[in-house]
C-alpha positions in Angstrom: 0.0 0.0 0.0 1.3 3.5 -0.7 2.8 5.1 2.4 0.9 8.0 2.2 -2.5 6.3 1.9 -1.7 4.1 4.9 -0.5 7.4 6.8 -3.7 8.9 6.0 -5.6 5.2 7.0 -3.8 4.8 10.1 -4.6 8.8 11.2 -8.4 8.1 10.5 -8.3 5.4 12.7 -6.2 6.6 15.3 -8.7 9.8 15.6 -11.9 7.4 15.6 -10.3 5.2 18.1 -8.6 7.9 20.3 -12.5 9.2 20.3 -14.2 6.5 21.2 -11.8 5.5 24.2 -12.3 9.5 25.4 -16.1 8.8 25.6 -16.1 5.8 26.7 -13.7 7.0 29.7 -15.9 9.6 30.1 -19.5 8.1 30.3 -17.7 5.4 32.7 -16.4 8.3 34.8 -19.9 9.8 35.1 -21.2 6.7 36.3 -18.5 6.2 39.0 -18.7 10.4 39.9 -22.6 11.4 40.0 -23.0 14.8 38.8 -25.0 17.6 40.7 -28.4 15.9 41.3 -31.0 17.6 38.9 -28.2 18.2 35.6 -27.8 16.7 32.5 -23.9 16.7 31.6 -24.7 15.1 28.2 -25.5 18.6 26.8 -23.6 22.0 26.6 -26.3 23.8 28.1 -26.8 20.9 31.1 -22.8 21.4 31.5 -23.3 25.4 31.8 -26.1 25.2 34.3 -24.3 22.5 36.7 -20.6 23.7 36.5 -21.0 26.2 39.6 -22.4 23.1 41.5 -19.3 21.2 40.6 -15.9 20.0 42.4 -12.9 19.1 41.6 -14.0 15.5 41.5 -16.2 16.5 38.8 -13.5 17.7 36.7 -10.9 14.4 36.9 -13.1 12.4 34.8 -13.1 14.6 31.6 -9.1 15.4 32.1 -8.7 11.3 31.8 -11.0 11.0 29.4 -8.8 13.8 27.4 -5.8 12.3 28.1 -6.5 8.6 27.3 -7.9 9.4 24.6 -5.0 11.3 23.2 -2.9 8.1 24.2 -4.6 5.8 22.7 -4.7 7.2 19.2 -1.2 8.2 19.6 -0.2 4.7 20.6 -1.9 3.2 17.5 -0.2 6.0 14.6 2.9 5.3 16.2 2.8 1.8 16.0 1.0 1.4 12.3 2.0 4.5 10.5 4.3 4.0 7.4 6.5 6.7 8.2 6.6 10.4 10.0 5.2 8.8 13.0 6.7 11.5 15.0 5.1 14.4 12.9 1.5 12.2 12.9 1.2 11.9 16.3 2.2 15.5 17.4 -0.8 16.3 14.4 -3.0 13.7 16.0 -2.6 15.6 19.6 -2.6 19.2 17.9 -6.6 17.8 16.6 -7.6 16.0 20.0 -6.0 19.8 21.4 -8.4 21.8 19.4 -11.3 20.1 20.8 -10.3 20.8 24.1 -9.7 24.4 23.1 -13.1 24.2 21.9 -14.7 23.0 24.9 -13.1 25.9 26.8 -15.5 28.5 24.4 -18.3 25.8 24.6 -18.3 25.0 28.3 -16.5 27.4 30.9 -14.7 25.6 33.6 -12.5 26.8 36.4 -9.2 28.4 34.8 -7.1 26.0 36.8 -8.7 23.0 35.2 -8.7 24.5 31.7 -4.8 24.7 32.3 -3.8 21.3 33.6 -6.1 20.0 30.7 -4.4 22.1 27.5 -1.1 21.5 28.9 -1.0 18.0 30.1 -3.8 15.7 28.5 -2.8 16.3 24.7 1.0 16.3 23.5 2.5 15.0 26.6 0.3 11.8 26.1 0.9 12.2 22.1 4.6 12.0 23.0 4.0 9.5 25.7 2.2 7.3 23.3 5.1 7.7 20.7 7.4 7.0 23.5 6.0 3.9 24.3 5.8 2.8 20.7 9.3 3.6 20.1 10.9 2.1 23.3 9.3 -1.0 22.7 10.9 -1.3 19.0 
């Protein structure tokens, strides 16, 4: 297969799996945390109206959910990608990154969260991810 359709392949898949693994750590993270009684967290609106209810508890589930997710996708385009794995994975985390700069606009959340999230769940895992790829070789 050409390298650059396999690159392309591997990214799609790495994003679709990378997503699925951040909801799926996220709606198992709801489960485990309850939200504020009376809020629906599966809407940007529910998410606006509960946030001055929450606690910090409230805000470890979505910063795992970021981060794993990030991981995850970056594990997989390191390990299948036919070359630039590097440069795939830091594109892969820059994506997963701009929808956690989105959520910031969508959803306001405490500055200190919004922080630790841009800075640690996306291209320290991507790197992390590529790390453990690479290590392993």
């Amino acid at each position: 297969m050409n390298p650059i359709v396999k690159n392309i392949l591997v990214f799609i898949a790495a994003w679709l799996v990378g997503s699925l693994s951040n909801m799926l750590v996220l709606q198992l993270g709801m489960q485990l945390v309850a939200p504020p009684e009376g809020f629906d967290l599966n809407t940007p609106e529910g998410l606006k109206a509960a946030m001055p209810l929450m606690e910090w508890k409230h805000f470890i589930t979505p910063f795992l959910s970021h981060a794993i997710g990030t991981l995850v996708g970056a594990i997989i385009l390191a390990k299948f990608a036919a070359s630039n794995a590097f440069k795939l994975v830091m594109g892969l985390s820059f994506l997963f990154f701009l929808g956690g700069l989105a959520m910031v606009f969508m959803v306001p959340s405490p500055l200190a969260f919004t922080i630790i999230d841009l800075v640690f769940a996306y291209f320290p895992m991507g790197y992390l991810g590529y790390q453990l790829v690479y290590k392993s070789k």
